[in-house]
Each structure stands twice: as structure tokens, then as C-alpha cells.
C-alpha positions in Angstrom: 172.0 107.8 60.5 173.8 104.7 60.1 177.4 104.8 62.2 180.5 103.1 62.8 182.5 103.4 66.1 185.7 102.7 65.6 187.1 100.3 68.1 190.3 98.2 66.8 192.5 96.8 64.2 193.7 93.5 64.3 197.0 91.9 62.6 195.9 88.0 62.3 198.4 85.5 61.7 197.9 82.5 59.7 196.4 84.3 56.9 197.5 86.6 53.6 194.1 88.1 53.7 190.6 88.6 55.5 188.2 87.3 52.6 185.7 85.4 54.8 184.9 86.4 58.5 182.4 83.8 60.9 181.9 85.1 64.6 182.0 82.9 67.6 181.8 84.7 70.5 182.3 88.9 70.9 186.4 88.1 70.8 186.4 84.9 68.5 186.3 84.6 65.1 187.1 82.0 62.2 189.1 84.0 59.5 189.8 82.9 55.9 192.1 83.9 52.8 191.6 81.3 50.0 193.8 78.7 51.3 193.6 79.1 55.1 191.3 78.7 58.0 192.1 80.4 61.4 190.8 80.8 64.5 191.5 83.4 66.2 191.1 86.0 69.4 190.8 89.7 69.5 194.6 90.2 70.3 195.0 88.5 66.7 196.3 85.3 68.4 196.2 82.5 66.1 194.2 79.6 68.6 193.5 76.9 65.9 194.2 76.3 62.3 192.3 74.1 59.9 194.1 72.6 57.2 191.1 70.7 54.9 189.8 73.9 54.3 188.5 73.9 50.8 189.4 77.0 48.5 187.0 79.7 48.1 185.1 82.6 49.5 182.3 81.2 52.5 183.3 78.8 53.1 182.5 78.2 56.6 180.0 79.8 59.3 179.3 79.1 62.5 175.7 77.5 63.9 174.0 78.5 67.4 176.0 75.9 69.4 179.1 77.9 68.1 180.3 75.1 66.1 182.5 75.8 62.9 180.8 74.3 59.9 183.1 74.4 56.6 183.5 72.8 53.1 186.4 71.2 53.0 189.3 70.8 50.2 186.8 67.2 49.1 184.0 69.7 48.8 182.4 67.7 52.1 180.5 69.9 54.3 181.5 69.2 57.8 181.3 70.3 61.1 183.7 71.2 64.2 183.0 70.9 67.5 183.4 74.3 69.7 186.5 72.8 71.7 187.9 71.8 68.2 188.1 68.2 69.4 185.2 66.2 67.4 185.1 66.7 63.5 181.4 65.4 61.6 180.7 65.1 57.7 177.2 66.7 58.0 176.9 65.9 54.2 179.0 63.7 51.8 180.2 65.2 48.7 177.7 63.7 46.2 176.2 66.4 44.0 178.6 66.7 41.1 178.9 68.4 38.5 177.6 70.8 41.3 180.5 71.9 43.6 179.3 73.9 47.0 181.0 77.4 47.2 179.3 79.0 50.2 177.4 77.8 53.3 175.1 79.1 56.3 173.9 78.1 59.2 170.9 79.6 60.1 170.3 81.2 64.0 166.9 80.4 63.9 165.8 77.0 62.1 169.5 75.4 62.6 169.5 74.9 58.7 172.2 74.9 56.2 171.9 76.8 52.9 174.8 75.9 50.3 175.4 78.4 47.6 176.6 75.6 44.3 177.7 76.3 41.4 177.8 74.0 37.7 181.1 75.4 35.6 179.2 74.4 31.8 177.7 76.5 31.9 178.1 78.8 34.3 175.1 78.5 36.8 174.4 78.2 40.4 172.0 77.3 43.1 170.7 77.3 46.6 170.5 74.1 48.9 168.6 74.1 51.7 169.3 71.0 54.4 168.7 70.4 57.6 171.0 70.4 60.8 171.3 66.3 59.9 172.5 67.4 56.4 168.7 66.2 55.0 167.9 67.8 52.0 164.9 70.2 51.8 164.5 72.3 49.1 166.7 73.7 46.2 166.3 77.6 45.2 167.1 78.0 41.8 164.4 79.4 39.5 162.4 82.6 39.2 158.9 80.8 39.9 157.6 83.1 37.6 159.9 83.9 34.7 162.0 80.3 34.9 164.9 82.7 34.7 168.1 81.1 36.6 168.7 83.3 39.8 172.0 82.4 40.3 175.6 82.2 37.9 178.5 82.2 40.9 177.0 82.1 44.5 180.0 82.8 46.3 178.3 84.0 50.1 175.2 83.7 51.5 173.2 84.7 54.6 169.8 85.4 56.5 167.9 88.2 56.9 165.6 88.3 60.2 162.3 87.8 58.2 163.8 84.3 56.8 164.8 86.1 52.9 167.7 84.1 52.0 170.3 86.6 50.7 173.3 85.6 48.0 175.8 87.7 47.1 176.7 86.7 43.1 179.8 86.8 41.6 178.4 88.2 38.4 174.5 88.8 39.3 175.6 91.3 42.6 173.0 90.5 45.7 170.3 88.3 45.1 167.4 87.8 47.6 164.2 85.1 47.6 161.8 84.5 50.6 162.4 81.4 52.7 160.3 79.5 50.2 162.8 80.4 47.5 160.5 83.0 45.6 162.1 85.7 43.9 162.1 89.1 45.7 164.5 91.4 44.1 168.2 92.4 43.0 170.5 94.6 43.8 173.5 95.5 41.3 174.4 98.9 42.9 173.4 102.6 44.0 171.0 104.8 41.7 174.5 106.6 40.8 175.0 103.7 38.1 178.3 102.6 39.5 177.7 99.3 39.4 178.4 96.5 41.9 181.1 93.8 42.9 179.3 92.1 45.1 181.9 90.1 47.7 181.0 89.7 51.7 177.7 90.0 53.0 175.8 90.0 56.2 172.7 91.5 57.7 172.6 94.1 60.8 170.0 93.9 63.9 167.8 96.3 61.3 167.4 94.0 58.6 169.7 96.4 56.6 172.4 94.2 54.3 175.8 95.2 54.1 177.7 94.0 51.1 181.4 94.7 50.0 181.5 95.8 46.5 185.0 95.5 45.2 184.4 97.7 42.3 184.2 101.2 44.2 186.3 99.2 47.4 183.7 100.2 49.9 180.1 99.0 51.6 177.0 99.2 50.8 174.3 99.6 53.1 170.6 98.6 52.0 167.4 97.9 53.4 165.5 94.6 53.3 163.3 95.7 50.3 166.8 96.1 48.1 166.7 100.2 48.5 170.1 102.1 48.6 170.1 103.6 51.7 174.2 104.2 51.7 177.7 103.7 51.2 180.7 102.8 54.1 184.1 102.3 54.8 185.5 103.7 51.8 188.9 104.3 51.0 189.3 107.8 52.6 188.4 105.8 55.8 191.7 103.8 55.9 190.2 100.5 54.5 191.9 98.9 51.8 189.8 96.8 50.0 186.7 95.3 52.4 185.9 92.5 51.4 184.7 90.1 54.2 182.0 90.9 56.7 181.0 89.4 60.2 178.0 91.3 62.5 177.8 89.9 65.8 174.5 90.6 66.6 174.6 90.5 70.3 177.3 92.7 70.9 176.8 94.8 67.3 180.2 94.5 66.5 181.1 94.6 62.6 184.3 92.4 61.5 185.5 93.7 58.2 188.4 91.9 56.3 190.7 93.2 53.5 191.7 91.7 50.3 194.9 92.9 50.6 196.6 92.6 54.1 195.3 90.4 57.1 194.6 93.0 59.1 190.8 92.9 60.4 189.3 95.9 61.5 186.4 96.1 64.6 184.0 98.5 64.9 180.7 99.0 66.8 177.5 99.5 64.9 175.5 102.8 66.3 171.6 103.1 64.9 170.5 107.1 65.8 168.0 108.7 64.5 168.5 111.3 62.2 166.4 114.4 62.7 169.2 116.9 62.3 169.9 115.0 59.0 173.4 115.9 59.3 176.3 113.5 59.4 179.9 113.8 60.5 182.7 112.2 61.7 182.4 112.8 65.6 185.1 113.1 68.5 184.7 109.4 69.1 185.9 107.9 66.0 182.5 107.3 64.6 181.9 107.3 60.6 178.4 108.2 59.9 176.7 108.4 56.4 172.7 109.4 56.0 170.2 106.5 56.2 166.8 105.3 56.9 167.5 104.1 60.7 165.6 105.4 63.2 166.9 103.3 66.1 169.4 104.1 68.7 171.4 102.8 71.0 170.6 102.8 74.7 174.2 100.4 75.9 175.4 104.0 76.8 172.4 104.4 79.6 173.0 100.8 80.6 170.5 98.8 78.5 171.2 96.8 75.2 167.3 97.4 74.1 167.6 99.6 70.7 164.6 102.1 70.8 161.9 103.7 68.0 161.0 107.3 68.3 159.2 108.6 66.4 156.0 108.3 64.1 154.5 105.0 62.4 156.6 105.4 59.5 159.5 105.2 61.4 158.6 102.7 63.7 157.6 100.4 60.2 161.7 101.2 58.9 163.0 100.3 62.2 161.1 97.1 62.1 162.3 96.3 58.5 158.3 96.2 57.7 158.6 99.1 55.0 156.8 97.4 51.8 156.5 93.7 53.2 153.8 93.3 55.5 153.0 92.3 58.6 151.3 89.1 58.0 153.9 87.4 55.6 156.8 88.4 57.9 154.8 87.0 61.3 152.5 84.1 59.9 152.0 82.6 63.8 150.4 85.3 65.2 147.1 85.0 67.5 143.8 85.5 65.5 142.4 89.1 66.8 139.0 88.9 64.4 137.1 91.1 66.0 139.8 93.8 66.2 139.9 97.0 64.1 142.2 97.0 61.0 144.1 99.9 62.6 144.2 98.3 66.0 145.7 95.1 64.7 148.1 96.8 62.8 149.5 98.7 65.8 149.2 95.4 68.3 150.7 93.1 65.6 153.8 96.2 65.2 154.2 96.3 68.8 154.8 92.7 69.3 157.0 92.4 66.4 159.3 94.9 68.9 158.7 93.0 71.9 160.0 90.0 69.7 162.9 91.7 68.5 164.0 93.2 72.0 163.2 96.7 70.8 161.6 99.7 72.9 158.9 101.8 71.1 158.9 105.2 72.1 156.1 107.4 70.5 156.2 110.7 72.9 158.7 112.1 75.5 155.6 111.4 78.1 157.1 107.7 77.3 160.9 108.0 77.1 162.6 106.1 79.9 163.3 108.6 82.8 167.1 108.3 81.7 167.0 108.7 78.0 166.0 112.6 76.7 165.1 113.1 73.0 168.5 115.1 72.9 170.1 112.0 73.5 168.9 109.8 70.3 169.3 112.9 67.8 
């Protein structure tokens, strides 16, 4: 059961639209339409503007520090201090005819991927550079077909296992490994309705949320590419979503329209879905069916998300489902001697450790203040 808790809307000045959303801190965020860059509080209040911004859809992200990294209107790649004071070209505009369109800063490595594009013809690619703006690899290819993986990379992201994820203007979501190898596509549900791929971002799940313009709602998928569903559609009072923001400490989701600058907040809510029904409830929440089987415990004052449930379960709420263990977690001690079933469980367990999450496998278990009724 995948919900949404409604928390606020916010009117932000400085901008026509919300096409491009980068988190700061729980009540700060940078906000772009295609000509404008704002910074801006909860309230809406408009606390800095940019005005180098180049035109486009990512154009900006935010690293660990909570610096602003942006392309600007030179197609430079620069960086902002967090008091706005101290501006840096990380890299100099010198890869023409290819012109950057979307950038990253990964959480965990510090690196920058840039989305490019060349316009003849029509084909794009992945940088990779480090924080120092030092080239490292390009993703480009299918390593085994040769086939381009790219036409019009307009955002890009990170999942938590390191699968760099594009969303395509023209070839929807895209998603390679870290190392740049080809791991699948998505273009839209089993339903056929196609996809419009615009904003993307990743939850605490390893789930990726995309706008698709075409049907004006979300999707929700897991980290293997699988529809698991669809968000936020028109009946729920969103016009157009089209740029997304998950601030993972707080699991707050930023959405942005196309068509006005209000930005709507709402708080993500992972519960497991043994009824298999899904409603909206008395608290504002939107709820769709899913393959999460973690919930919440902020309400019994802890942050840790928990697993209950079997191993099948526990592999979905780890975003293990059809990966594996050993390519996700390639440091992990060497345990020989152990049983193949053993490992497995051990290697699973610290995964959850890693990720802050509480396994819970019987109500013998459960944390004394935390019932079974409660995750349901």
C-alpha cells in the first residue's frame, strides 16, 4: 500500500510553474519553471533568486553539504554555496556539440551525473564526474547491443543500490547500474497507455516515481522496472505533476505543476497491505495498491520503517526482488564457512541495519508499542 498524506499547498513566487523541484532542508527548496530559479521556504517565501539559470528541465540539484549545483544560461555547471554567498564553475562548458540538460549530485559518492544531449541527430548521454568536476566515465551504449540508450535526457537521479535512473524525453525511464550497463526500460503500465516521462526521483524503498505527462499523473515502480501503481491523478486535485523532490529524511514528496506555481507537500506512508484494500482515509491520505511492505513507526515516536512479514516481503522491502544480494553489497565480510541459507538471512539483515530499517518476522518480536493492527 503505497500512500500519500496530504500536508500542504504552496503558492511560490518567482515562478510560472514547478517543473524542477531540489530539496534542501525539510522547509527549503530550489524551484524552477524554464526561465527561473528560486529558492524558497514552506510559507512560499521567495528567499533567493538566481538569474544565470540556464533553460531547461534539471537543471539543478543539491549535494550533501546542501549546496545548489546548476547549469547555467553558458551551459557551465556551477555550484552555490549554502549561504548563497560563494558561486564555483565545477566544470567549464567545453563539450560541444554536446549541451548538458540535466544534472545530479549523488548522496553517497559526492558525484555529478550530466544527462547531454547532441541535436544532429538527436542523441544523448550520461556523464559521470567527480565532486572536482573530473571526468569519470560516459554512459551511452547498450554494452551488448551498441544500441544508443539515450535521445533527450532531460532528468536524472539515483537509486539506493547506485542504478543511475534517466527519465527520456522520447525513450520514457531509462536505468543502467553504476557501471553504466543496461538494466531495463520503462515506457508505461501493462494497460498500454504509454508514457511521458517528465520528473523523477526515488523513495526510501527504491521505488521510482516518475510524472508522466501523457495520463497527467505518477507512476510508481519498483527498482527492477515493474508497475506497481499510479498517483496523484487528476481526480486528486493535481493539475499536471510534473516535478518531483523526496526528502528522504523527513519523507516528504514535493510535487510541481506545469501549469500554475503552486507546489503541493505531502508525506510518504509505506504500510503493509494484508487487507489489500485501499481508500482514501479520514486523514487526507491517497492510497493506491502496491508491493510495500514497510510502515511507518514516526506515529509511535521512531523514524525506523519496519518489515513484517515473511522473506519475500522482507526481499521487496529491501528492493532485493530479482537483483541479488552480492551485486547490490559487494563489501561485505567473507562468511565461507556459513550455510547458503544462513548467509542469505545474515547478508539480508544487515542490508536493514544499513538502511535504518527494523525486521519484524513474529509478534513475539514487535516492539512492545507497535501491534500488528497497527501496520495493516
Amino acid at each position: 500500500m503505497y500512500r500519500l498524506v496530504f500536508q500542504k499547498s504552496v503558492t511560490v513566487t518567482g515562478v510560472n510553474h514547478g517543473r524542477h523541484i531540489s530539496c534542501v532542508s525539510p522547509d527549503r527548496v530550489w524551484i524552477s519553471d524554464w526561465y527561473n530559479l528560486i529558492l524558497t521556504n514552506s510559507t512560499g517565501h521567495r528567499l533567493e533568486q538566481l538569474k544565470d539559470v540556464g533553460c531547461g528541465w534539471g537543471v539543478h540539484t543539491v549535494n550533501s553539504d546542501g549546496d545548489l549545483i546548476y547549469i547555467d544560461s553558458e551551459h557551465n555547471i556551477n555550484k552555490l554555496s549554502t549561504d548563497n554567498k560563494d558561486k564555483t564553475t565545477l566544470i567549464k562548458y567545453n563539450t560541444a556539440p554536446w549541451i548538458p540538460l540535466c544534472v545530479y549530485s549523488s548522496p553517497t559518492t559526492g558525484d555529478l551525473m550530466v544527462g547531454m544531449c547532441d541535436t544532429d541527430p538527436w542523441t544523448g548521454k550520461v556523464v559521470r564526474y567527480n565532486s572536482s568536476g573530473e571526468n569519470i566515465h560516459t554512459i551511452q551504449h547498450d554494452k551488448i547491443t551498441a544500441m544508443g540508450l539515450y535521445s533527450l535526457p532531460i532528468y536524472i537521479t539515483e537509486n539506493r543500490n547506485g542504478d543511475v535512473i534517466v527519465s527520456d524525453y522520447y525513450y520514457g525511464v531509462v536505468v543502467t547500474d553504476r557501471r553504466g550497463n543496461y538494466r531495463f526500460s520503462y515506457t508505461g503500465p501493462p494497460s498500454g497507455s504509454g508514457l511521458w516521462s517528465h520528473g523523477i526521483c526515488t523513495d526510501a524503498l527504491s521505488h521510482i516515481l516518475v510524472c508522466d505527462d501523457q495520463t497527467q499523473s505518477i507512476h510508481i515502480i519498483n527498482c527492477n522496472g515493474e508497475f506497481l501503481s499510479q498517483i496523484l491523478s487528476p481526480q486528486h486535485g493535481i493539475d499536471r505533476p510534473f516535478g518531483l523532490c523526496y526528502y528522504e529524511k523527513t519523507h516528504k514528496l514535493w510535487v510541481g505543476s506545469l501549469n500554475n506555481n503552486t507546489a503541493n507537500i505531502y508525506k510518504v506512508v509505506h504500510r503493509d497491505s494484508l487487507t489489500g484494500t485501499h481508500k482514501m482515509d479520514e486523514e487526507g491520505a491517497i492510497s493506491s495498491p502496491g508491493e510495500s511492505w514497510i510502515a511507518s513507526l514516526s506515529k509511535f515516536g521512531s523514524d525506523r520503517p519496519v518489515i513484517y512479514g515473511d522473506s519475500n516481503r522482507m526481499d521487496s522491502g529491501l528492493g532485493l526482488s530479482g537483483i541479488g544480494i552480492e551485486e547490490s553489497h559487494e563489501d561485505l565480510p567473507d562468511y565461507s564457512e556459513e550455510s547458503g541459507g544462513k548467509r542469505l538471512k545474515r547478508e539480508k539483515r544487515e542490508l536493514a541495519e544499513e538502511k535504518d530499517i527494523l525486521i519484524v518476522t513474529s509478534k513475539v518480536n514487535m516492539p512492545q508499542n507497535v501491534s500488528v493492527k497497527d501496520l495493516t
